[in-house]
C-alpha positions in Angstrom: 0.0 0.0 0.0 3.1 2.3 0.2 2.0 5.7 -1.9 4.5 8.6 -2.4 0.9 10.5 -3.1 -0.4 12.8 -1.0 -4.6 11.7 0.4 -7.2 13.9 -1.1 -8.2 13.8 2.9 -5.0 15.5 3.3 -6.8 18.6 2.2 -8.9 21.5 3.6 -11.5 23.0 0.7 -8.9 26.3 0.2 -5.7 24.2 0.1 -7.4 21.7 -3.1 -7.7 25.5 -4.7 -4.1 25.4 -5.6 -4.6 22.2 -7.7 -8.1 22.5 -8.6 -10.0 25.5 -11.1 -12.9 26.5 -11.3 -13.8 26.5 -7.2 -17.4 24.4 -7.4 -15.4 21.0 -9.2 -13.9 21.2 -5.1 -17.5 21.0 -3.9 -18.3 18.1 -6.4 -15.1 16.0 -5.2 -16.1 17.0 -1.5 -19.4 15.7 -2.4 -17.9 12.3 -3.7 -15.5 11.5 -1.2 -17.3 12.7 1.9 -21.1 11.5 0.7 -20.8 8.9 -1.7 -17.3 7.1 0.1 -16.2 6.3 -3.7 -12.9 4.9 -3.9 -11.3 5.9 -7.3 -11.7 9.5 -9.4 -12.6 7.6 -11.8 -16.1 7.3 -10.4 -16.3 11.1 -10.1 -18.8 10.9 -13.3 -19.5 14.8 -13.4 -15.9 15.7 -13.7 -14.1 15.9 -17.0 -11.9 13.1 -18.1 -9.0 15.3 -17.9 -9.9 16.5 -14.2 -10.3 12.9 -13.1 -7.1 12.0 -14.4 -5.2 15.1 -13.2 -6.4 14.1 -9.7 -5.6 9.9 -10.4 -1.7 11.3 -11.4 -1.8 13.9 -7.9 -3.7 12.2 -5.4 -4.4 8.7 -3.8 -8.4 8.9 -1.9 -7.9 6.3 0.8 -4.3 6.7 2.9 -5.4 3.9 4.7 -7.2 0.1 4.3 -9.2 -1.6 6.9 -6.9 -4.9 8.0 -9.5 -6.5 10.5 -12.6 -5.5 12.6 -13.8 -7.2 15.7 -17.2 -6.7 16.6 -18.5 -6.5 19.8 -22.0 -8.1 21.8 -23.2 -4.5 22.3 -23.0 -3.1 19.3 -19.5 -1.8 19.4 -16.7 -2.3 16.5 -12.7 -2.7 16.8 -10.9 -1.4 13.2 -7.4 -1.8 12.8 -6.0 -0.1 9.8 -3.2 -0.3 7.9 -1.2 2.6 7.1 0.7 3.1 3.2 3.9 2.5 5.4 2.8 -1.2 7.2 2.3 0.8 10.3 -1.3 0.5 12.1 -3.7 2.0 13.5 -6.8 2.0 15.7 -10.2 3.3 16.2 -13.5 1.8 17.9 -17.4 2.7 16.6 -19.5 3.2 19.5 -23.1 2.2 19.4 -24.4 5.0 22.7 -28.0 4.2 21.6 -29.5 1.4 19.4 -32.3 2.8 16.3 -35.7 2.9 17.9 -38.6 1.9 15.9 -42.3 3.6 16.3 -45.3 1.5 17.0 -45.9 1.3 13.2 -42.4 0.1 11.9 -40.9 3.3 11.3 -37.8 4.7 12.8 -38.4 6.9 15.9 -34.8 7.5 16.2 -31.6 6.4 14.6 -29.2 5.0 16.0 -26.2 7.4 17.8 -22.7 6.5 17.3 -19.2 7.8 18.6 -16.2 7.3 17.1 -13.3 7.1 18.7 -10.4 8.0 16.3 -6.3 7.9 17.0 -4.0 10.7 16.3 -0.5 9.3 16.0 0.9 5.5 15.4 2.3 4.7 19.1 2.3 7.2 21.7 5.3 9.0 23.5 3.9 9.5 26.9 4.3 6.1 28.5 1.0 6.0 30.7 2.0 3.2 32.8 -1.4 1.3 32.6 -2.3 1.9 28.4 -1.0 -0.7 25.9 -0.5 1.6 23.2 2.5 3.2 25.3 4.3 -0.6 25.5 4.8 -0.3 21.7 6.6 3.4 21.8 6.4 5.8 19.5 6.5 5.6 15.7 5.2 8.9 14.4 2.0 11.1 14.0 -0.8 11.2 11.4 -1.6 13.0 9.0 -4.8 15.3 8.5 -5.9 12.4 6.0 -5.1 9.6 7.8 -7.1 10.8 11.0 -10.0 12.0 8.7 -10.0 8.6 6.8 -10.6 6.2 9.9 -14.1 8.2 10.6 -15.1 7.8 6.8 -14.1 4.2 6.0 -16.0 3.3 9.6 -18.8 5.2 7.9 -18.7 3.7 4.7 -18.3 0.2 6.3 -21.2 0.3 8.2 -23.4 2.3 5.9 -23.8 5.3 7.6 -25.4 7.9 5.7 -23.5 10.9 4.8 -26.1 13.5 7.0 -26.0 11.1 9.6 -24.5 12.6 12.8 -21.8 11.4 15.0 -19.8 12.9 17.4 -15.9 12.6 17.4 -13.5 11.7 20.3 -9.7 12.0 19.9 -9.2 9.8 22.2 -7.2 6.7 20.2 -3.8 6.0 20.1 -1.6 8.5 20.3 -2.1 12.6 22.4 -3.7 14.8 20.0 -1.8 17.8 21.2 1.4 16.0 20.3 0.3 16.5 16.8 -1.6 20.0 17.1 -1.0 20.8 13.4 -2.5 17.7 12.1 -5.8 17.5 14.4 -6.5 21.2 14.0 -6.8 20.9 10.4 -8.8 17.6 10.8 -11.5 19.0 12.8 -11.6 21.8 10.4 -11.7 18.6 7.0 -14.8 17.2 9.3 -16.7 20.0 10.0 -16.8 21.3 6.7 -20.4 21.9 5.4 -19.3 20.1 2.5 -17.9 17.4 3.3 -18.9 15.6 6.8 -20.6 18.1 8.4 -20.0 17.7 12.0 -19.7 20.8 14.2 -16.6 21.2 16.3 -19.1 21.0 19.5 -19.3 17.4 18.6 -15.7 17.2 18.6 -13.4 16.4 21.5 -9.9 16.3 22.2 -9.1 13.9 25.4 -5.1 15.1 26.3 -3.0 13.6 29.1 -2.2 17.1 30.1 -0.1 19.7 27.9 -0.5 22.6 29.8 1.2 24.5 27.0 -0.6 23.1 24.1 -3.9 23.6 25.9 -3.7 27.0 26.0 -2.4 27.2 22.4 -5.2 25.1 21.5 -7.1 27.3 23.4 -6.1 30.6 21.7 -7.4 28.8 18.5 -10.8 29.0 20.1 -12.2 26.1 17.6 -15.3 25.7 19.6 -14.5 21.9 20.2 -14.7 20.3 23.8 -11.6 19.5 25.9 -11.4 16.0 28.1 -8.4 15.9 30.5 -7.2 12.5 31.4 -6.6 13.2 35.0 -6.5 9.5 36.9 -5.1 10.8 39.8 -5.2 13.9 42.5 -2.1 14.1 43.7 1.4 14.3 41.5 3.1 11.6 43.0 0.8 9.1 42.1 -0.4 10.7 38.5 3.6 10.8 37.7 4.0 6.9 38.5 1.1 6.8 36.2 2.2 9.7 34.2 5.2 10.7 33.8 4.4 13.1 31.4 3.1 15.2 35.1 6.8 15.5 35.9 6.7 18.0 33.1 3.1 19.3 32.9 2.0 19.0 37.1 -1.4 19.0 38.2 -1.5 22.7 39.2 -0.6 23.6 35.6 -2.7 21.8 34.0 -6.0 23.3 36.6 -4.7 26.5 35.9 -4.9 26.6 32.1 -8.6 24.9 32.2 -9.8 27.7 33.7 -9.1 29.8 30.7 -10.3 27.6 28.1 -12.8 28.6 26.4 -16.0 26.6 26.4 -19.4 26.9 25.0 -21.7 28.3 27.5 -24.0 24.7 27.3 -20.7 22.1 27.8 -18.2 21.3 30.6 -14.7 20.8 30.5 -14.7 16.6 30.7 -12.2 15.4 33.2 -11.3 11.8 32.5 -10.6 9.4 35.6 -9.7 6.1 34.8 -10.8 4.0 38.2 -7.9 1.0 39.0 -8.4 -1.2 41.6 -6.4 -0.4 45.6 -5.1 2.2 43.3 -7.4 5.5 42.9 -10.7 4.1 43.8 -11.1 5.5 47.6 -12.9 8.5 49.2 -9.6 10.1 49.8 -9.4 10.2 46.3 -12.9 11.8 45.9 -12.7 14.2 48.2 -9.3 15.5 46.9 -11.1 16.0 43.2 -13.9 17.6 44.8 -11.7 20.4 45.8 -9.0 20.3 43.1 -12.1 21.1 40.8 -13.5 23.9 43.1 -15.1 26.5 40.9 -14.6 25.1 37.3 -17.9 24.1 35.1 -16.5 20.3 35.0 -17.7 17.0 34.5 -16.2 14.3 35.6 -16.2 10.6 33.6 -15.6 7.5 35.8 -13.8 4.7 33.7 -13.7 1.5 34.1 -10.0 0.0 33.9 -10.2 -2.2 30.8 -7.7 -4.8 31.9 -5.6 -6.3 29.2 -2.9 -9.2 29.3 -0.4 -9.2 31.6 -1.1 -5.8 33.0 -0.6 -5.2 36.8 -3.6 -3.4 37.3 -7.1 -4.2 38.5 -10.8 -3.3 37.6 -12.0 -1.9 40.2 -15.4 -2.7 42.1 -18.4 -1.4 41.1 -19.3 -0.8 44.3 -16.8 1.1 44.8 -17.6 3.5 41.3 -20.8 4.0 42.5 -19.8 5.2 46.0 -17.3 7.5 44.1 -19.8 8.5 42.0 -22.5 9.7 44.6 -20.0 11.5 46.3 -19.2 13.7 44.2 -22.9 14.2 42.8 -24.3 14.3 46.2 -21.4 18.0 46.7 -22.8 19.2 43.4 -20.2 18.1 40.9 -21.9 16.6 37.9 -20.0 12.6 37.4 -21.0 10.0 35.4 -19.7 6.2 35.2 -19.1 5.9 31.6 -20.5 2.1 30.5 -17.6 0.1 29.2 -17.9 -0.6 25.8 -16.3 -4.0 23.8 -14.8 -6.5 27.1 -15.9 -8.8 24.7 -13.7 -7.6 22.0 -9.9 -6.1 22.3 -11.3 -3.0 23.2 -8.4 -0.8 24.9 -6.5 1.0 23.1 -3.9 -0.6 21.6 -4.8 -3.7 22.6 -5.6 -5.6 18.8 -3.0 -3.8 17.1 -0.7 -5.8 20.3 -2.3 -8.9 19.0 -1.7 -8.6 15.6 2.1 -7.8 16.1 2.3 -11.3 18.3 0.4 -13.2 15.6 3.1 -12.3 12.3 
């Protein structure tokens, strides 16, 4: 699959206006690739023959191809994807709600679906509990490589081109180690013209770049912001992160507070739950006032254990009591539902699999 072409993907609507005259044949091959997921130019019926084969000699369409899918009980779907260099990558479909059918037979509401998309192949921040930092770094996507994982999961599952989604960078790989890249994919996949999804259903999940945050903030995109927190205190997030020796706690609190955020959202703060490790009231009560006076939610993860990982799930008794603490001082928390423990569903976790099975 190795291509020396750049992806059509690669490209915002104003950057295809160096290669492409008049303006509305951009449009039309927005309207292809994004609506009708075709797979050559050829197919591109309302462009000249000349056009087509200008674009066939310039670009490829697909940087990526889909090397296996595991599907899930619940609804949920695994990809791994192959990359024109051998490398791969991962991303997960999310079924939140199953299509809903009116007495009658006809559809009350569709179906509701997150994708969960990847950023770079590898990772270079070394979280001591995520598979994806066991196989190191390798490098970061491009624009088109993050745009195509949404649109093949689209095209593979027939979702219609209007159909909305929303978008979590939250894959393999921190988004704000690749700043350049993201930022011009959430601009590729909210264009009118091509997927149409608003930067408000867009999120970035980051381990924590104080400095990139507020870059990113700056930028004001309108997207939302996750921080993946997992601990209270420094000494235990840097054993879990060490990416806190260089980006602390107190940084990273003091930079949310400037970000800006639509009026109606929350900044998301991510707390994955380990067993005997983060689970206890101590823990609780130190978020509570760590969080003290900014418009935050707070998602309780399960710990999706993988093989021969040191760590735990924890209880569910013990989420819950987690949970209603916080809730019962006034800090809105949730217990996100784990999604695919019938299926490799932590990151990193098939692409693992498939490096032990060559």
């Amino acid at each position: 699959m190795n291509s020396p072409k750049p992806s059509i993907q690669d490209f915002t609507q104003e950057e295809l206006l160096e290669y492409v005259k008049p303006a509305f044949r951009i449009k039309q091959i927005y309207n292809w690739v994004y609506h009708k997921y075709v797979d050559s130019f050829e197919e591109m019926k309302n462009l000249p023959k000349a056009m087509q084969q200008q674009l066939h000699e310039t670009f490829i369409i697909n940087p990526l191809k889909i090397a296996k899918v595991q599907k899930s009980m619940d609804g949920s779907k695994k990809y791994l994807f192959e990359l024109h260099d051998g490398h791969t990558i991962e991303a997960v479909l999310l079924l939140m709600k199953p299509k809903q059918y009116h007495e009658d037979g006809s559809i009350k509401h569709h179906e509701r679906y997150t994708v969960c998309i990847s950023s770079q192949v590898g990772c270079k921040v070394g979280c001591a509990f995520c598979l994806t930092a066991k196989g190191g770094f390798v490098r970061n996507l491009t624009a088109g490589e993050i745009v195509a994982q949404l649109l093949l999961i689209k095209k593979d599952n027939a979702i219609e081109a209007n159909r909305r989604l929303n978008i979590v960078y939250m894959g393999m790989g921190e988004p704000l180690d690749n700043l350049e890249n993201v930022v011009k994919a959430i601009q590729i996949f909210s264009t009118q013209d091509g997927m149409d999804i608003a930067p408000n259903r867009q999120t970035i999940s980051t381990s924590g770049l104080s400095s990139k945050i507020e870059k990113l903030g700056k930028l004001d995109l309108g997207i939302n912001l996750a921080i993946s927190l997992h601990a209270v205190d420094d000494a235990l997030r840097q054993k879990l992160m060490p990416i806190n020796k260089a980006y602390n706690i107190a940084s990273i609190i003091d930079v949310v507070r400037h970000f800006p955020i639509n009026s109606r959202k929350r900044v998301m703060f991510e707390y994955l739950v380990i067993k005997d490790i983060n689970d206890g009231l101590d823990a609780a009560k130190k978020l509570l006032k760590l969080l003290d006076g900014i418009k935050a939610k707070v998602n309780l993860i399960y710990f999706n254990p993988y093989e021969n990982t040191e760590f735990k799930r924890p209880n569910e008794a013990d989420m819950v009591a987690f949970q209603e603490y916080l809730t019962k001082r006034g800090l809105l928390c949730t217990i996100r539902e784990s999604k695919g423990l019938d299926i490799s569903a932590a990151c990193g976790q098939l692409r693992e699999e498939e490096k032990r099975d060559v």
